[in-house]
Chimera marker file (.cmm) of the C-alpha trace (Angstrom):
<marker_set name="trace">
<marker id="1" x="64.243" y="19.931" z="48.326" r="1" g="1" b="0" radius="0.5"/>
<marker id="2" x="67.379" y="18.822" z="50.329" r="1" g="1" b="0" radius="0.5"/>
<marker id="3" x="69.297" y="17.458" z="47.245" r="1" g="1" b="0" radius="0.5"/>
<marker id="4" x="68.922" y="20.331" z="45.107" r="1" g="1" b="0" radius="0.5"/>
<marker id="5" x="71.573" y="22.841" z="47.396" r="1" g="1" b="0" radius="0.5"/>
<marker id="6" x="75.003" y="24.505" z="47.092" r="1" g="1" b="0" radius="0.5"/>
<marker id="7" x="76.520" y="21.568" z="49.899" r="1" g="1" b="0" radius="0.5"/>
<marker id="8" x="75.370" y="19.099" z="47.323" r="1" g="1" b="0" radius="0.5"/>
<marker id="9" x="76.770" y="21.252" z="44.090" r="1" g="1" b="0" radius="0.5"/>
<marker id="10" x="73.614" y="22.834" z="42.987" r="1" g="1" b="0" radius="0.5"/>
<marker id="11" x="74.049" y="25.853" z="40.352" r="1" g="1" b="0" radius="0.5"/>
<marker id="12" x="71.869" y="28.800" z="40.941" r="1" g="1" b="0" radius="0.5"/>
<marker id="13" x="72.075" y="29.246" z="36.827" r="1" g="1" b="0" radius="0.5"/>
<marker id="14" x="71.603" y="25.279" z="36.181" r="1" g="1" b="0" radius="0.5"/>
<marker id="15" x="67.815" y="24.404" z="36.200" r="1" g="1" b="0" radius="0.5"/>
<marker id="16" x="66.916" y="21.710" z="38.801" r="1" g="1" b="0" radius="0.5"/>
<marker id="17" x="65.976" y="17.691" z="36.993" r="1" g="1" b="0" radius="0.5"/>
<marker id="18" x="64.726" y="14.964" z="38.857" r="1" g="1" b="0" radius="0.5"/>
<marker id="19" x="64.797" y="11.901" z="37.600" r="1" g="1" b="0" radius="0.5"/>
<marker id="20" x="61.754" y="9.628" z="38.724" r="1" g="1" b="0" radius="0.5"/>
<marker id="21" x="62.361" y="5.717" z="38.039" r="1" g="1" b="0" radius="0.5"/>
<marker id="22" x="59.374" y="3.652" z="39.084" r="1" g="1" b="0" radius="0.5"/>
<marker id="23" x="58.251" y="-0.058" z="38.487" r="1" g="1" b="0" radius="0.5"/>
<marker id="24" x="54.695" y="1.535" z="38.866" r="1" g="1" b="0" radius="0.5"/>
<marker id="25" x="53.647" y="-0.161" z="42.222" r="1" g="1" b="0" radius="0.5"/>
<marker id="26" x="53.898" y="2.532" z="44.953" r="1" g="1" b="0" radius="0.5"/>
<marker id="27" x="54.613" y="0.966" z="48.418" r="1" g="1" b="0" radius="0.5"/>
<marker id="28" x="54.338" y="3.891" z="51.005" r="1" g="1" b="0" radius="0.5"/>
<marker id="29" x="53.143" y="6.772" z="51.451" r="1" g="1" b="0" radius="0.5"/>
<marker id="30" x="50.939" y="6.747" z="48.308" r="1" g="1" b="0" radius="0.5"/>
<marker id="31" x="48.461" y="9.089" z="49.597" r="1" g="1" b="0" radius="0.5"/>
<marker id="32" x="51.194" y="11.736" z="49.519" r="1" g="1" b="0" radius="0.5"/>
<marker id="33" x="52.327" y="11.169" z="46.283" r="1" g="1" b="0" radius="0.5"/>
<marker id="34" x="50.261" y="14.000" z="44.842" r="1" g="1" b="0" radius="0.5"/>
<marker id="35" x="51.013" y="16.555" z="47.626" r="1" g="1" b="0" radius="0.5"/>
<marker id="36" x="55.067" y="16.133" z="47.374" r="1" g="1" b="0" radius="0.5"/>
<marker id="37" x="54.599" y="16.463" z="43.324" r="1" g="1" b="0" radius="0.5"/>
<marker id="38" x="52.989" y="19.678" z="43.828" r="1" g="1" b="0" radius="0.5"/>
<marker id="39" x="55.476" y="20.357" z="46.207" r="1" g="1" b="0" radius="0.5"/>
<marker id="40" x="58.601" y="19.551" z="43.974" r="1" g="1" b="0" radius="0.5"/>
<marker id="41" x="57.178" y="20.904" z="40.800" r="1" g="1" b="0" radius="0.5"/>
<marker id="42" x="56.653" y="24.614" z="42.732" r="1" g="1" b="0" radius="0.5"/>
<marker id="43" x="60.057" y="24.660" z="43.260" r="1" g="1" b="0" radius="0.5"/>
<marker id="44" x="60.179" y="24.761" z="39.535" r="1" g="1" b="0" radius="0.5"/>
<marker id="45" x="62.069" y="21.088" z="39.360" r="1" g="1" b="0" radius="0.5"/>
<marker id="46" x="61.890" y="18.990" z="36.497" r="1" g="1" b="0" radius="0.5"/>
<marker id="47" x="60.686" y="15.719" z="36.919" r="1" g="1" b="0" radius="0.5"/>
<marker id="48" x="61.480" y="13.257" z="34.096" r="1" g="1" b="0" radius="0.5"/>
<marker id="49" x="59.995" y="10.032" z="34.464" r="1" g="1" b="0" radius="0.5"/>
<marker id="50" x="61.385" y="6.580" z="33.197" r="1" g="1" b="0" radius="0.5"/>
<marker id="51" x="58.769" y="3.301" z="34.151" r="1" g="1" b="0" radius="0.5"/>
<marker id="52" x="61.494" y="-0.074" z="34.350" r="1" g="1" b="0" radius="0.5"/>
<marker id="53" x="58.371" y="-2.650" z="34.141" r="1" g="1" b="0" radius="0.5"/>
<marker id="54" x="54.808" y="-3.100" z="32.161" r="1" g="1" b="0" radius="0.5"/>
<marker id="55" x="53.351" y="-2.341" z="35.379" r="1" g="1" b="0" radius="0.5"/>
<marker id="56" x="53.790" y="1.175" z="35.089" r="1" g="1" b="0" radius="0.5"/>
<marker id="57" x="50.786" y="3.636" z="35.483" r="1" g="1" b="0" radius="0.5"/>
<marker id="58" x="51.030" y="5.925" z="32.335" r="1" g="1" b="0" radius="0.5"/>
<marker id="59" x="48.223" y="7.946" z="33.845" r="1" g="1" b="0" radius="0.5"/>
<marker id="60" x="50.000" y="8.387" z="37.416" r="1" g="1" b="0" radius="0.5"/>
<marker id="61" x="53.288" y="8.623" z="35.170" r="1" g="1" b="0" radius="0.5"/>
<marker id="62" x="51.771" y="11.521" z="33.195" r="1" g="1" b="0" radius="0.5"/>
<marker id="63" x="50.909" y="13.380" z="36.395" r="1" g="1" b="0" radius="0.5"/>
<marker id="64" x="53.725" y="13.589" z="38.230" r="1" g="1" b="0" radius="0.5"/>
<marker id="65" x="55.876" y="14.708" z="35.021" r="1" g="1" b="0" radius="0.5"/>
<marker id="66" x="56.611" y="17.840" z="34.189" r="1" g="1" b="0" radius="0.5"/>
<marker id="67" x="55.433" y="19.155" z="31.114" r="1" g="1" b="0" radius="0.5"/>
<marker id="68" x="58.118" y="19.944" z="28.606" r="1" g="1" b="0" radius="0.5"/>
<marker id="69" x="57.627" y="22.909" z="26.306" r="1" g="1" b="0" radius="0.5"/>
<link id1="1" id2="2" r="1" g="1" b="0" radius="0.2"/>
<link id1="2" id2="3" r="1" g="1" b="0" radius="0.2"/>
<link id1="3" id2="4" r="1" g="1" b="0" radius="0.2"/>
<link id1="4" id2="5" r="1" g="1" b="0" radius="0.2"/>
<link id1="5" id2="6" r="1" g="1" b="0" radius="0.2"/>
<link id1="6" id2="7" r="1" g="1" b="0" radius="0.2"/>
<link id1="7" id2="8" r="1" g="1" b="0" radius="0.2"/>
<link id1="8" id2="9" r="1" g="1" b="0" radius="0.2"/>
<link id1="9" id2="10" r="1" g="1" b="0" radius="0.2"/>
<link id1="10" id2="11" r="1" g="1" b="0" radius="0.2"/>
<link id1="11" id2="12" r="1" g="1" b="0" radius="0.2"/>
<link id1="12" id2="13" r="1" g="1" b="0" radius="0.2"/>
<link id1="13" id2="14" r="1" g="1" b="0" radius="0.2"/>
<link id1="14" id2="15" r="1" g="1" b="0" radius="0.2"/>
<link id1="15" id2="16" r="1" g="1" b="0" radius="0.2"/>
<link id1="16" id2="17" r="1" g="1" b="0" radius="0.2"/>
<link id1="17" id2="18" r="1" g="1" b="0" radius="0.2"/>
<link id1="18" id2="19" r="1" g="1" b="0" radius="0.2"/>
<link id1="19" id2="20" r="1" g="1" b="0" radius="0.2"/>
<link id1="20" id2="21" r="1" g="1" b="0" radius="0.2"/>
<link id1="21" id2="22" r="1" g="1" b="0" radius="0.2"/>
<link id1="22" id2="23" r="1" g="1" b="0" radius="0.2"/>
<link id1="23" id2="24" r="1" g="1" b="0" radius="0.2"/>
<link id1="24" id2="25" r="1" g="1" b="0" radius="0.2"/>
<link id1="25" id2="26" r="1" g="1" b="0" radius="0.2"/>
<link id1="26" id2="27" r="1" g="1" b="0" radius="0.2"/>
<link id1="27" id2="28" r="1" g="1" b="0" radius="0.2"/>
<link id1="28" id2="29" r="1" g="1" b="0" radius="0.2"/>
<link id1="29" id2="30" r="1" g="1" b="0" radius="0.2"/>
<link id1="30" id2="31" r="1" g="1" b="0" radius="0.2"/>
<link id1="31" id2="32" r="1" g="1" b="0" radius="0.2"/>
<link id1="32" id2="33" r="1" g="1" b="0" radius="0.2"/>
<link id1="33" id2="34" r="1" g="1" b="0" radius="0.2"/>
<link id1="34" id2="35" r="1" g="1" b="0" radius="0.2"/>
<link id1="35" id2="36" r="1" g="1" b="0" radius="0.2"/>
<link id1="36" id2="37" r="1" g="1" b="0" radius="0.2"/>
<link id1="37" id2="38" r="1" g="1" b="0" radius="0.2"/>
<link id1="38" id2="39" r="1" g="1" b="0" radius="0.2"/>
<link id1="39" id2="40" r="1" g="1" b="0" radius="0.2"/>
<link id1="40" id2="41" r="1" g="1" b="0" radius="0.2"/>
<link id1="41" id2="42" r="1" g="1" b="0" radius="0.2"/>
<link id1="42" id2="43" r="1" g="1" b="0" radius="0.2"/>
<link id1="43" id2="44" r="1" g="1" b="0" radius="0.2"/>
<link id1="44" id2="45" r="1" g="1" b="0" radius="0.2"/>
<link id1="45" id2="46" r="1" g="1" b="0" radius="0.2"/>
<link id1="46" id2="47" r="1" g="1" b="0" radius="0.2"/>
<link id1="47" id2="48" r="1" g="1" b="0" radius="0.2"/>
<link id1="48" id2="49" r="1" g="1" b="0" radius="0.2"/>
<link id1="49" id2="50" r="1" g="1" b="0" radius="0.2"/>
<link id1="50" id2="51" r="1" g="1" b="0" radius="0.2"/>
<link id1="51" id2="52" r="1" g="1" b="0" radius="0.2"/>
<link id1="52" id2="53" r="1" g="1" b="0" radius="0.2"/>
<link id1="53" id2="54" r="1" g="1" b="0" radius="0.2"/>
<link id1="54" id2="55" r="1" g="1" b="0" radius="0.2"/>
<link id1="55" id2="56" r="1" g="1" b="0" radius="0.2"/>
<link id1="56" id2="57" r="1" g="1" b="0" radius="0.2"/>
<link id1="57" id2="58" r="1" g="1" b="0" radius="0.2"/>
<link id1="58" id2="59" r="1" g="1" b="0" radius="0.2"/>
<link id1="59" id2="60" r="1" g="1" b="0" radius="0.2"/>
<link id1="60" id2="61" r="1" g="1" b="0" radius="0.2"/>
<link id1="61" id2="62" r="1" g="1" b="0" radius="0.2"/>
<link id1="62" id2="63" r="1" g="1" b="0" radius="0.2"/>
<link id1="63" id2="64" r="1" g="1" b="0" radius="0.2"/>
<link id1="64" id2="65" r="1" g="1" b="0" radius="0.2"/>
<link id1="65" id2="66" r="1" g="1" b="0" radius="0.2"/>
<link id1="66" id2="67" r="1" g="1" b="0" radius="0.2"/>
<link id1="67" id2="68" r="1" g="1" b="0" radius="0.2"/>
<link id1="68" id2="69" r="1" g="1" b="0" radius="0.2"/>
</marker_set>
């Protein structure tokens, strides 16, 4: 993932968090929403989700989270 380098201050002992803020209505590229997850969350990232509106989609939430342990 292009954020998570040393140019932009990554730390090779500092695990990688992304923070995903969503108002629940995708707009593009939905169909690869599930792909890039996979994608993101095999580069052992941590997504941590925060929905800003009722309209969120616990279920699509729930997927692209990662689990916490």
């Amino acid at each position: 993932m292009v954020c998570f380098n040393r140019a932009n201050g990554d730390r090779a002992d500092v695990p990688n968090v992304a923070i995903l803020i969503t108002d629940g209505i995708p707009t593009r590229e939905v169909e690869l929403l599930e792909g890039e997850v996979d994608t993101i969350k095999g580069l052992d990232i941590r997504i941590v989700g925060v929905g800003v509106t009722d309209q969120v989609s616990f279920r699509r939430l729930r997927f692209c989270l990662s689990r916490i342990d």
